[in-house]
C-alpha positions as CSV (number, residue, x, y, z in Angstrom):
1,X,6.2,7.8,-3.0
2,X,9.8,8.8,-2.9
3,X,9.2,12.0,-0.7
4,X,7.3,9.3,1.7
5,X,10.2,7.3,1.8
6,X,13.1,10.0,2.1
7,X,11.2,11.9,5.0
8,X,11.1,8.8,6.9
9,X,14.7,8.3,5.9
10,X,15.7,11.8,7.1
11,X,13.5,11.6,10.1
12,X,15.9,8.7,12.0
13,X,13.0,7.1,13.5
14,X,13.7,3.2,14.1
15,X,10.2,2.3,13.6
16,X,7.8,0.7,11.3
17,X,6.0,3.4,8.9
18,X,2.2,2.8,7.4
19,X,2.0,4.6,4.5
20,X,-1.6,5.0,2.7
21,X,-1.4,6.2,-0.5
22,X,-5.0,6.7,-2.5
23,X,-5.5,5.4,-6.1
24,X,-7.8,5.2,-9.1
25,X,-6.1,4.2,-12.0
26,X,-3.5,2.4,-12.8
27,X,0.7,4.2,-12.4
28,X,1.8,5.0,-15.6
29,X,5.0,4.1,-15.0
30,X,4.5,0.4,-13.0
31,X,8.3,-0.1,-13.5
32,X,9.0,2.8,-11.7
33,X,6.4,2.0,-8.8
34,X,8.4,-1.7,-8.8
35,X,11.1,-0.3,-8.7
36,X,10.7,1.8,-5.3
37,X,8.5,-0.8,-3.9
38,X,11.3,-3.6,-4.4
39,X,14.1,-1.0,-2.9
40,X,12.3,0.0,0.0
41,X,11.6,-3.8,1.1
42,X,14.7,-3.6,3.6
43,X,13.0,-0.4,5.1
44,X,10.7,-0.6,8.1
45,X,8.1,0.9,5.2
46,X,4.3,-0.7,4.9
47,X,2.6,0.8,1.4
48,X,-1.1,0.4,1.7
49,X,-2.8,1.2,-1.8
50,X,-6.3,1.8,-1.3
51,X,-8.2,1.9,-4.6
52,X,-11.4,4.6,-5.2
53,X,-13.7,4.8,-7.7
54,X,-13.8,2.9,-11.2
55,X,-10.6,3.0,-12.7
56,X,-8.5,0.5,-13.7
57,X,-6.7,-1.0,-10.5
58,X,-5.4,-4.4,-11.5
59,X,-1.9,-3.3,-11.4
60,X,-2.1,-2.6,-7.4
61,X,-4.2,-5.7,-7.0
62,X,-1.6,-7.8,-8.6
63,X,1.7,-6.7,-6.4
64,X,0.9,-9.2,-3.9
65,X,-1.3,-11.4,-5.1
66,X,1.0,-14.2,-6.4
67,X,2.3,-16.7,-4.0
68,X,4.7,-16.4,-2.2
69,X,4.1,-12.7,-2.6
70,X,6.3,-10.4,-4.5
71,X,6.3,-7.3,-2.1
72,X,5.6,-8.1,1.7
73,X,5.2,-4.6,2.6
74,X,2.6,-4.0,-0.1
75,X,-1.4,-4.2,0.7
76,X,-4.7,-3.3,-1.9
77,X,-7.3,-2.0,0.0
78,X,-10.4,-1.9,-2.5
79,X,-12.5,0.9,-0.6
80,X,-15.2,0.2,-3.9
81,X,-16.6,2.7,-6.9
82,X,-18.5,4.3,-3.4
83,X,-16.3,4.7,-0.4
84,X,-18.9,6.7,1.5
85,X,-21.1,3.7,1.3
86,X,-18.7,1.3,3.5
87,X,-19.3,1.5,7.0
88,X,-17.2,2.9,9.1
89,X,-15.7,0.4,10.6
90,X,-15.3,-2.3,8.2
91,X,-13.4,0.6,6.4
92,X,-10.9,0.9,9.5
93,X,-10.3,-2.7,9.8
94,X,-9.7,-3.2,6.0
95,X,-7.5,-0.5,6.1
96,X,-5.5,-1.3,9.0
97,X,-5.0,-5.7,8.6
98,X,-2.9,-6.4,6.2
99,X,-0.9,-3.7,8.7
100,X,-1.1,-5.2,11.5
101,X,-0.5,-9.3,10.1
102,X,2.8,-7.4,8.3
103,X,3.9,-6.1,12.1
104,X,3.4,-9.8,13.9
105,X,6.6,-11.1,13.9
């Protein structure tokens, strides 16, 4: 996560950046992964977590889930224990909404 965020800091670009990051269990260190998430809420960053398989994702489900939300930039995409199995473009569009809602002004 921190390379992510300091190549889009070295890169200069001005705009928005989606970045997918694929998970199956839970961080070990979710202080850590607040921590990042929390400083980069000032960036132009958008973290999409999208969960695989059947480990324990209740930490990434949680980051947004309370109201008003803790992280605004943060999505959980729950792709399911079979991400073959979801068609094609139910995938895309679960991927790419929370995006796109987080880009409307």
């Amino acid at each position: 996560m921190r390379r992510a965020v300091g190549h889009y800091q070295k890169s200069g670009v001005a705009g928005p950046a989606l970045i997918v990051t694929q998970v199956g269990d839970e961080p070990w260190d979710k202080a850590q992964v607040r921590s990042l998430l929390q400083n980069t809420g000032s960036l132009r960053v958008f973290w999409l977590f999208v969960g695989f398989g059947r480990g324990k994702l209740a930490f990434y489900k949680s980051l947004n889930a309370s109201a008003p939300a803790t992280f605004t930039n943060v999505a959980f995409y729950d792709a399911s224990k079979n991400p073959g199995a979801v068609p094609g473009g139910r995938f895309d569009t679960g991927l790419l909404d929370a995006f796109a809602t987080w880009m409307r002004p």
